[in-house]
Backbone atoms as SQL, in Angstrom:
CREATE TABLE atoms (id INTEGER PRIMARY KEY, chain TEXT, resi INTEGER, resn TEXT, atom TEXT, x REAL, y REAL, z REAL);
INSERT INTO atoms VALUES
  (1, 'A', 1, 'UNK', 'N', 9.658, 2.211, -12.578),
  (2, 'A', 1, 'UNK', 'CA', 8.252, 2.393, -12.880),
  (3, 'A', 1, 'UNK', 'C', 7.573, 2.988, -11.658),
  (4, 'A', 2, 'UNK', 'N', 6.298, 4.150, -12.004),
  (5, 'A', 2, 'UNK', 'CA', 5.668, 4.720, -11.042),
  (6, 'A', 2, 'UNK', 'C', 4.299, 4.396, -10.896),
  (7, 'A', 3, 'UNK', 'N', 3.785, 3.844, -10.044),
  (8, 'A', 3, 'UNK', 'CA', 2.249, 3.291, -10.196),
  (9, 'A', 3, 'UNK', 'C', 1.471, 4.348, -8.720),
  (10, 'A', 4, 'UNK', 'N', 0.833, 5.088, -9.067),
  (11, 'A', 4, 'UNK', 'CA', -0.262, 6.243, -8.364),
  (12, 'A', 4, 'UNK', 'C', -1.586, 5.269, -8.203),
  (13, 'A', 5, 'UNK', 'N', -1.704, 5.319, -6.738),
  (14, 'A', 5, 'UNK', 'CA', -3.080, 5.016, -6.051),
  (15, 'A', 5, 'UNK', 'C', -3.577, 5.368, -4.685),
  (16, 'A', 6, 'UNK', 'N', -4.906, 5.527, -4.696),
  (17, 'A', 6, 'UNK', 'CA', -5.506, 5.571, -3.278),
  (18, 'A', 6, 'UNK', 'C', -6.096, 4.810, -2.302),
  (19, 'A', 7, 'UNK', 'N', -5.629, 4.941, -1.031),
  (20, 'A', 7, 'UNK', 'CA', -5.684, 4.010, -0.282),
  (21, 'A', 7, 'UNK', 'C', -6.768, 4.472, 0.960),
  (22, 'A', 8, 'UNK', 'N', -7.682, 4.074, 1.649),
  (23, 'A', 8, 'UNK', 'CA', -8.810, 4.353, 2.377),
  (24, 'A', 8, 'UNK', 'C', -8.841, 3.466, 3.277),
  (25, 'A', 9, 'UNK', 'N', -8.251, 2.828, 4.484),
  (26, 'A', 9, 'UNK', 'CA', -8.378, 1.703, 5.018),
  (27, 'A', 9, 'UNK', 'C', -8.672, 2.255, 6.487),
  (28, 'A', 10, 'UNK', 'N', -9.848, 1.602, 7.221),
  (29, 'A', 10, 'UNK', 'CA', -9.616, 1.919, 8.960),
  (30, 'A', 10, 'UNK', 'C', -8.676, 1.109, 10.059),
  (31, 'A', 11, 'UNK', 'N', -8.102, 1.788, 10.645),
  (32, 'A', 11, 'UNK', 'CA', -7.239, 1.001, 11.819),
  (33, 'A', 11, 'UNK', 'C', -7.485, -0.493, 11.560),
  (34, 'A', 12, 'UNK', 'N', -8.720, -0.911, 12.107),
  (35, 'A', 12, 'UNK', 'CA', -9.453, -2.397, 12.132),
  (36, 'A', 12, 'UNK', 'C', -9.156, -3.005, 11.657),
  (37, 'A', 13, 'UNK', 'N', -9.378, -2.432, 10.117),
  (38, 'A', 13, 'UNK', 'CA', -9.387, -3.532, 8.717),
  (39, 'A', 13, 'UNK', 'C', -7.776, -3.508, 8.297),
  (40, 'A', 14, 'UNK', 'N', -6.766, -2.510, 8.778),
  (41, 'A', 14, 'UNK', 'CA', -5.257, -3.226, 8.447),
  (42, 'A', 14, 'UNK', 'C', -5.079, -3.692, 9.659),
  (43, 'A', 15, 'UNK', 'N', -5.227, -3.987, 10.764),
  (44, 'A', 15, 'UNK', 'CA', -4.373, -4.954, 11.921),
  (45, 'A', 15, 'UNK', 'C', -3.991, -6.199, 11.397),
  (46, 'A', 16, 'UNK', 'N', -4.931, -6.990, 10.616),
  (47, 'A', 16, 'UNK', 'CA', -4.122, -8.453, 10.090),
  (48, 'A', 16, 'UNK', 'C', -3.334, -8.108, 9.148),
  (49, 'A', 17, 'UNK', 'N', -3.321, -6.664, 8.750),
  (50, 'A', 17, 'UNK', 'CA', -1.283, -6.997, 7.518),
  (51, 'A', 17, 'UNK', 'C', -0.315, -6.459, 8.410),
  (52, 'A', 18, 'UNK', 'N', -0.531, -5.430, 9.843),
  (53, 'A', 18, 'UNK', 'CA', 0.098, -5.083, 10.393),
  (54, 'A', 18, 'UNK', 'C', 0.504, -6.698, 11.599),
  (55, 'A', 19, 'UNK', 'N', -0.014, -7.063, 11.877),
  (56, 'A', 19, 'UNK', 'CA', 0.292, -8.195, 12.849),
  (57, 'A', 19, 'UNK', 'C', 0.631, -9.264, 11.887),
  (58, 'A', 20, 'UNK', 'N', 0.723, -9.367, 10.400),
  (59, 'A', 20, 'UNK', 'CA', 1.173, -10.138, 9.833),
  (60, 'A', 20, 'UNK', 'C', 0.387, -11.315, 9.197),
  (61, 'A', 21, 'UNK', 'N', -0.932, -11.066, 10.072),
  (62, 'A', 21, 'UNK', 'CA', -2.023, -12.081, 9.772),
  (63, 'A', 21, 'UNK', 'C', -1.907, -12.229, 7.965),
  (64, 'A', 22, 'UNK', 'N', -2.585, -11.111, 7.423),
  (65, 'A', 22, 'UNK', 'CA', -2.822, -11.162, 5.944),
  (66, 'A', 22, 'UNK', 'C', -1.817, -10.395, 5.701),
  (67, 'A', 23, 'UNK', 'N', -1.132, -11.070, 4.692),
  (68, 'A', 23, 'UNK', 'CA', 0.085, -10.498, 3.680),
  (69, 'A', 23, 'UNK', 'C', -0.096, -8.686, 2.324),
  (70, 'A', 24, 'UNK', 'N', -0.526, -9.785, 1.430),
  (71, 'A', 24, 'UNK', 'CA', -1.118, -8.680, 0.839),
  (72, 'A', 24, 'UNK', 'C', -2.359, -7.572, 0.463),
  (73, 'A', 25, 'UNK', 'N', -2.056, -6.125, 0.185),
  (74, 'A', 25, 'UNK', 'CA', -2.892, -5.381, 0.153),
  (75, 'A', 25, 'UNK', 'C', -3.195, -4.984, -1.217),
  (76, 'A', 26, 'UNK', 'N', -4.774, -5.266, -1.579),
  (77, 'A', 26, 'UNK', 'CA', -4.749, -5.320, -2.958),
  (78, 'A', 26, 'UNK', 'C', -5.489, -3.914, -3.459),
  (79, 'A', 27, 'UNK', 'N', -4.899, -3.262, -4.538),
  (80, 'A', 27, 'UNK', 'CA', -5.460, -1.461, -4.394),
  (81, 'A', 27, 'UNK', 'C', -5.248, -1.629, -6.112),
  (82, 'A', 28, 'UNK', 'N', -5.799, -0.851, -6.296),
  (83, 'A', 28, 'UNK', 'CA', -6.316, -0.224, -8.008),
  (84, 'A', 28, 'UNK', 'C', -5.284, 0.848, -8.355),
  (85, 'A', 29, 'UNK', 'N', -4.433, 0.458, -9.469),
  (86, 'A', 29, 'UNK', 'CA', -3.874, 2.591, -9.664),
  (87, 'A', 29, 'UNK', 'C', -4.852, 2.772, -10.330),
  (88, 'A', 30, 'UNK', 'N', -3.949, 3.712, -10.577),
  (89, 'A', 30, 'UNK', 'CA', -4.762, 5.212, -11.705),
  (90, 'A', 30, 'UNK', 'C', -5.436, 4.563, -12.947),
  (91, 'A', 31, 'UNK', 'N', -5.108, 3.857, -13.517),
  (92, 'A', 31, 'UNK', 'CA', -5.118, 3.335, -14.642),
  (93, 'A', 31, 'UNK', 'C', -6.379, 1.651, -14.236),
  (94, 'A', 32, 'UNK', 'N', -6.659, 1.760, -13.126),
  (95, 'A', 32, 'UNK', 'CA', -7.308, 0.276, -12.704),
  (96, 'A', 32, 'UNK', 'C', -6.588, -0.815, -12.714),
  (97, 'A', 33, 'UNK', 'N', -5.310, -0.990, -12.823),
  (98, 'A', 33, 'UNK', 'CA', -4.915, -2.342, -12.611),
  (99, 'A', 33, 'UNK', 'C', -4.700, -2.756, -11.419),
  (100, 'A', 34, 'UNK', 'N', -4.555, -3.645, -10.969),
  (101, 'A', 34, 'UNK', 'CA', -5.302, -4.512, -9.940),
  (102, 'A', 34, 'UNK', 'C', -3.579, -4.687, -9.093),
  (103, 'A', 35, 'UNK', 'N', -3.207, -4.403, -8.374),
  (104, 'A', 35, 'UNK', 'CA', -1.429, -4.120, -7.537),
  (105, 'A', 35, 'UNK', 'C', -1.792, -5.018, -6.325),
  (106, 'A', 36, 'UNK', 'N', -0.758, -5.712, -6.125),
  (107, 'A', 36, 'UNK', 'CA', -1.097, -6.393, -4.847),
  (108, 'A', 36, 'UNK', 'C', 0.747, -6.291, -4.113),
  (109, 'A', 37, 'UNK', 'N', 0.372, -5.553, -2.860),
  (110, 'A', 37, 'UNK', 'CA', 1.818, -4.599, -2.158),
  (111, 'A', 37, 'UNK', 'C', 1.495, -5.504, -0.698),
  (112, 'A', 38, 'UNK', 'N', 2.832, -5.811, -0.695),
  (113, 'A', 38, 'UNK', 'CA', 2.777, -6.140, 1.063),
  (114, 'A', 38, 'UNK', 'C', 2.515, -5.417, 1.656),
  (115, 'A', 39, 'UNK', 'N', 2.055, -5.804, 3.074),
  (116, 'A', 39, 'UNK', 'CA', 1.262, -4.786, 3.624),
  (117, 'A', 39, 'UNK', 'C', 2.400, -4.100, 4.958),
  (118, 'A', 40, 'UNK', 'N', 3.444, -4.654, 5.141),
  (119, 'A', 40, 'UNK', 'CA', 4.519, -4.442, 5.718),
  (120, 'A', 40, 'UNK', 'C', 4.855, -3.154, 5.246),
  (121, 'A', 41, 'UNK', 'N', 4.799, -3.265, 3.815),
  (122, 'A', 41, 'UNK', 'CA', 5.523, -1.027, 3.709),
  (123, 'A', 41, 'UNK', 'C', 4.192, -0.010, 3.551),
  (124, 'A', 42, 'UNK', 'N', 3.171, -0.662, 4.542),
  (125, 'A', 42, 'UNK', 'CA', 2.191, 0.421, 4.810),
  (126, 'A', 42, 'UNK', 'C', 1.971, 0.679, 6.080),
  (127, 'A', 43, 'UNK', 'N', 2.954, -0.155, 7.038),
  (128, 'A', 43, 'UNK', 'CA', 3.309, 0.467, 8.504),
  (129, 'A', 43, 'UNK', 'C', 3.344, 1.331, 8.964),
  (130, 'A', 44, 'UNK', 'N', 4.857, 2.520, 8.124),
  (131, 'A', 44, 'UNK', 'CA', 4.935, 3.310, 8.545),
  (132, 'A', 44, 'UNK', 'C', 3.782, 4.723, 8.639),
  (133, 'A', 45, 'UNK', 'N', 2.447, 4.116, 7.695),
  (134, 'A', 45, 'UNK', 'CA', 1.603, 5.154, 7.075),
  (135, 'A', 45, 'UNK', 'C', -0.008, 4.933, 8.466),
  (136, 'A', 46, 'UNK', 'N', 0.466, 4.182, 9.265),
  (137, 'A', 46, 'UNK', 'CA', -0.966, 3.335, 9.955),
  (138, 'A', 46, 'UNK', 'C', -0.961, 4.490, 10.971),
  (139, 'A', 47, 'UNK', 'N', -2.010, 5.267, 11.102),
  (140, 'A', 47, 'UNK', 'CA', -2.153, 5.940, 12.088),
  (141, 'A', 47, 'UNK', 'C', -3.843, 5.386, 12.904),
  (142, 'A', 48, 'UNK', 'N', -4.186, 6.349, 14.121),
  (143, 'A', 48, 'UNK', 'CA', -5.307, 5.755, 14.644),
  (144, 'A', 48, 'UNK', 'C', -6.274, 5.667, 14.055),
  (145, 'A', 49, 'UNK', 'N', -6.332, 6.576, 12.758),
  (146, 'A', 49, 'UNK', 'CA', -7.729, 7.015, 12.019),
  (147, 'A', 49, 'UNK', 'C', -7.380, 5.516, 10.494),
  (148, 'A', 50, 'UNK', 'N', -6.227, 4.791, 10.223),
  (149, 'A', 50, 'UNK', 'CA', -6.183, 3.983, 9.902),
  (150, 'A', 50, 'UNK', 'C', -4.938, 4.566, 9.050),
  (151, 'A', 51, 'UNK', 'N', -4.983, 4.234, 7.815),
  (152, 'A', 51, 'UNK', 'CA', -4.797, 4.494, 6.102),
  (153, 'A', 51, 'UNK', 'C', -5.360, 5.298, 5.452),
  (154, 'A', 52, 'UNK', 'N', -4.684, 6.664, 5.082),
  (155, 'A', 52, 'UNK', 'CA', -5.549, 7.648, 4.203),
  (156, 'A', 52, 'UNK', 'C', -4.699, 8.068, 3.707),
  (157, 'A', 53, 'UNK', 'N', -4.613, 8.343, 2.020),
  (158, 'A', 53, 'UNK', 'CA', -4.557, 9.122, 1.389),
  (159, 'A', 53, 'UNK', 'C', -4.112, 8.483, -0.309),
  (160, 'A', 54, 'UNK', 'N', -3.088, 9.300, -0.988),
  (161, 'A', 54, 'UNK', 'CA', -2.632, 9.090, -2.410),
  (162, 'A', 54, 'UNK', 'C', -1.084, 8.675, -1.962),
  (163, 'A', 55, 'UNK', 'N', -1.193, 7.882, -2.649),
  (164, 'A', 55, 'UNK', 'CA', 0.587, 6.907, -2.812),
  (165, 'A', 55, 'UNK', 'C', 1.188, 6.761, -4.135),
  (166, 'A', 56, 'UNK', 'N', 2.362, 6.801, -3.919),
  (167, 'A', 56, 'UNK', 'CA', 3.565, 6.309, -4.930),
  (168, 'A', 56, 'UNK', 'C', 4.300, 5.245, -4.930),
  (169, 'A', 57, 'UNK', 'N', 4.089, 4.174, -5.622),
  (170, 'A', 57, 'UNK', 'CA', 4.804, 2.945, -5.327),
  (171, 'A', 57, 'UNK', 'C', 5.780, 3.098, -6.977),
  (172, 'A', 58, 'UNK', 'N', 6.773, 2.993, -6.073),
  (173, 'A', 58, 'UNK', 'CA', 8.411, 2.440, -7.553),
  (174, 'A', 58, 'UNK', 'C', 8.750, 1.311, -7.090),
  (175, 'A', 59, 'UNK', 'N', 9.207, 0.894, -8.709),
  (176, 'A', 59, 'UNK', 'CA', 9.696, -0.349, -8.815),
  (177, 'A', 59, 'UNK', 'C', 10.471, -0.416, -9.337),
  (178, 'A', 60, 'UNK', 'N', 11.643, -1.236, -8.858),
  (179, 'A', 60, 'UNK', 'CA', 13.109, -1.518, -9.836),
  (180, 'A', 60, 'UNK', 'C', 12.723, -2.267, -11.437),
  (181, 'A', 61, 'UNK', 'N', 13.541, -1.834, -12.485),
  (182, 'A', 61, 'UNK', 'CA', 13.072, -2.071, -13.516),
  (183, 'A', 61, 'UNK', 'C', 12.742, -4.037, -13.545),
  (184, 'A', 62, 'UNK', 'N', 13.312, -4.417, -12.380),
  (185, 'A', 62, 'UNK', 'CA', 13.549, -6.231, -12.111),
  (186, 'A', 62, 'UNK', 'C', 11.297, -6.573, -11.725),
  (187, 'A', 63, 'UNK', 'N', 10.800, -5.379, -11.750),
  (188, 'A', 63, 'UNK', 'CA', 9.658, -5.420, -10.870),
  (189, 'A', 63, 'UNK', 'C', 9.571, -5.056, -9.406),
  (190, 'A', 64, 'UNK', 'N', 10.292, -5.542, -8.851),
  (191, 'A', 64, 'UNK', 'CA', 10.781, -5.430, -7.636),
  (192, 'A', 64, 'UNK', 'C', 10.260, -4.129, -6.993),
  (193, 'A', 65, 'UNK', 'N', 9.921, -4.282, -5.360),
  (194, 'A', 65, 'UNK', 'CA', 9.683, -3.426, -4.974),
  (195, 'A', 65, 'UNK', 'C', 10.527, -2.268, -4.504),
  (196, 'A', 66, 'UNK', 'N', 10.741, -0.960, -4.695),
  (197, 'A', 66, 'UNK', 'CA', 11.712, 0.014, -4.565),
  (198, 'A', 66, 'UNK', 'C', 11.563, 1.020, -3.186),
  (199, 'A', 67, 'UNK', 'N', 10.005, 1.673, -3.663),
  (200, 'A', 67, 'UNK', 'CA', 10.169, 2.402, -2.419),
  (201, 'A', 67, 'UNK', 'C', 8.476, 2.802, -2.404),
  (202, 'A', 68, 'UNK', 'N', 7.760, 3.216, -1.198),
  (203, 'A', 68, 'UNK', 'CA', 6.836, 3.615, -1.145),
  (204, 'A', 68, 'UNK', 'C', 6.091, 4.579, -0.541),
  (205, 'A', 69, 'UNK', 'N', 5.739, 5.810, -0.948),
  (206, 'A', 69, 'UNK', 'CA', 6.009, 7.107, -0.481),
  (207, 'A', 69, 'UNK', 'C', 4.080, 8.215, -0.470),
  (208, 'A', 70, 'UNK', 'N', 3.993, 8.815, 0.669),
  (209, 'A', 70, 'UNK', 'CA', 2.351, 9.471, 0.426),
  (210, 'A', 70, 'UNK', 'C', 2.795, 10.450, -0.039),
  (211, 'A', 71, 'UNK', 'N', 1.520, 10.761, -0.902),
  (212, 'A', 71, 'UNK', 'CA', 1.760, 12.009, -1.572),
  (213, 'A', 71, 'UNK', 'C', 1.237, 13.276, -0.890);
């Protein structure tokens, strides 16, 4: 499964999922349903200006998280 959403976050406001403080990050797809993604596979995306842009989150047909990729 492919779930499309956008993500807008500043440096600031992810340091507690990056330091582990707060776990999950809760974002809307396309469709408005309400996704809640650890915030651990939005590491590799944290730059100084924060979190920006459109994402692809897959999921193993188990739900499970697969992979998570900017568009």
């Amino acid at each position: 499964m492919e779930l499309f959403f956008s993500l807008n976050v500043s440096y600031e406001a992810f340091l507690p999922y990056y330091q582990g403080v707060a776990e999950k990050v809760q974002v809307r797809d396309q469709y408005a349903r309400v996704l809640h993604i650890n915030g651990k596979y939005f590491r590799p995306f944290l730059t100084s200006q924060g979190i920006q842009g459109k994402f692809k989150l897959v999921l193993n047909p188990d739900g499970s998280f697969k992979s998570l990729n900017k568009l």
